[in-house]
N, C-alpha and C positions, 0 to 999 in steps of 0.2 A: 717355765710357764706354769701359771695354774691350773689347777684342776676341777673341773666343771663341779665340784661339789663348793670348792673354796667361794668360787665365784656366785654359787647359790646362797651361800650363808652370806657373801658380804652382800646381796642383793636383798634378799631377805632382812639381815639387818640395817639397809641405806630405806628400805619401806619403811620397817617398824619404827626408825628415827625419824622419819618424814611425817607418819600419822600419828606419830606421838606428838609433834609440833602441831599438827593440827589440831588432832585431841586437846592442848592444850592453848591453843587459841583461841578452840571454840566453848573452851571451859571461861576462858577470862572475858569473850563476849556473855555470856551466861552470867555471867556476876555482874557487865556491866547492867546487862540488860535487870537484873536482878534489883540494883540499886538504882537504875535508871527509870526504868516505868512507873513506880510507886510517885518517884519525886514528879515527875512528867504530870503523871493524872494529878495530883496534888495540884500542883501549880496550873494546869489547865480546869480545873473543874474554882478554884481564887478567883481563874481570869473569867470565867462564866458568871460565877455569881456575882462579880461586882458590874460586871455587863448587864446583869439581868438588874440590879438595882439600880445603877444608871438610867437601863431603860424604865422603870419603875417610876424615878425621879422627873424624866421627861413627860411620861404620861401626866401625872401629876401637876408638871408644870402647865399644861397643854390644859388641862380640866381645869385647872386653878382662871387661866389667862379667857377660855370660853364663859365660865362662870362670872367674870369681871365682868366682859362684852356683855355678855346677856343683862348685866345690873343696868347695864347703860342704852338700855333700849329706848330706840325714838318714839316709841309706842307713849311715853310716859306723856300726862296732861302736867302742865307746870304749878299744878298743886302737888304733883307727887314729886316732880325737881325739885320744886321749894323742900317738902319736907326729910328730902333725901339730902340735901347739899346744903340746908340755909336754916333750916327753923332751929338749929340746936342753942344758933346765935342770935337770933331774928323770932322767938316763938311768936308765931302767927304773924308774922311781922313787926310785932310790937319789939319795946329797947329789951334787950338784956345783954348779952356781950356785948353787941352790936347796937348799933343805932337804929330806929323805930325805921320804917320805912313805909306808914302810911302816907298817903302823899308824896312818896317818892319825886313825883314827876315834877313838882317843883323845883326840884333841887337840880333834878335830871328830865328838862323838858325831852329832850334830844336823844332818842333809844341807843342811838352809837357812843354817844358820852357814856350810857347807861353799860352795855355792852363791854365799853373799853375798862370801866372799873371792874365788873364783874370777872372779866377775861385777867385783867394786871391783879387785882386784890388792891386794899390799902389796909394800914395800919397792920392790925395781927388776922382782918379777915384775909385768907388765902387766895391765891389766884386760880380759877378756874379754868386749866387749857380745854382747847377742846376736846383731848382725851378724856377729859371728867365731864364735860360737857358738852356735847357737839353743837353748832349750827343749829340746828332744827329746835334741842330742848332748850336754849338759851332764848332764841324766839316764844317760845313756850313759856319760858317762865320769865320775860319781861313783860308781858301779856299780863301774866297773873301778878306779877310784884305788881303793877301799875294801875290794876283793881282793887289793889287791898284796900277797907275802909275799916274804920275802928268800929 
């Protein structure tokens, strides 16, 4: 049998091998965490800032798309539609890219004939949906197309 001292030393040395495995497990957490955290915040502070300019990009878009709206206010009198939408082709009415359009109402007794060109386009002048033109301004400014006199 052994002797209470044998059994001390092998106890003694089954601890010291036991904390020395700990010791050194929590040395190779230590290195993970070492080489872990730096990459971590690295990669989370990438994911932040292209979050933040995402969100940047959407504000932007948001103020861009409010700024449009507002161009397109029904407040407008269809001399400020004309020279918003029509006079670059039409100056004052008269021909320059476009064709003269005093006396329009000749050609176009009928406001909905009138309308429907304005709405389709023809030739190279463009078509007017009502996102560029609502309802409201397109009454407005066949009012005024339909005054014009030379």
């Amino acid at each position: 049998m052994r002797d209470k001292c044998t059994i001390k030393k092998d106890t003694a040395r089954n601890e010291a091998n036991a904390f020395g495995e700990v010791a050194s497990r929590a040395a190779e957490i230590a290195r993970l965490c070492f080489y872990s955290f730096p990459l971590l915040f690295l990669v989370s502070t990438l994911v932040a800032c292209s979050l933040s300019e995402e969100m940047k990009r959407i504000e932007a878009s948001k103020q861009y798309e409010e700024r449009e709206d507002a161009s397109r206010s029904t407040d407008l009198t269809g001399e400020q539609i004309f020279i918003r939408s029509c006079n670059t082709c039409h100056p004052g009415g008269k021909q320059g890219m476009g064709p003269s359009l005093i006396d329009i109402s000749k050609k176009y007794p009928d406001d909905e004939m009138l309308k429907a060109l304005i709405r389709k386009g023809k030739g190279i002048m463009p078509a007017q949906p009502p996102k560029v033109i609502n309802d409201i301004e397109l009454a407005r400014l066949i009012v005024y197309i339909k005054a014009l006199k030379e």
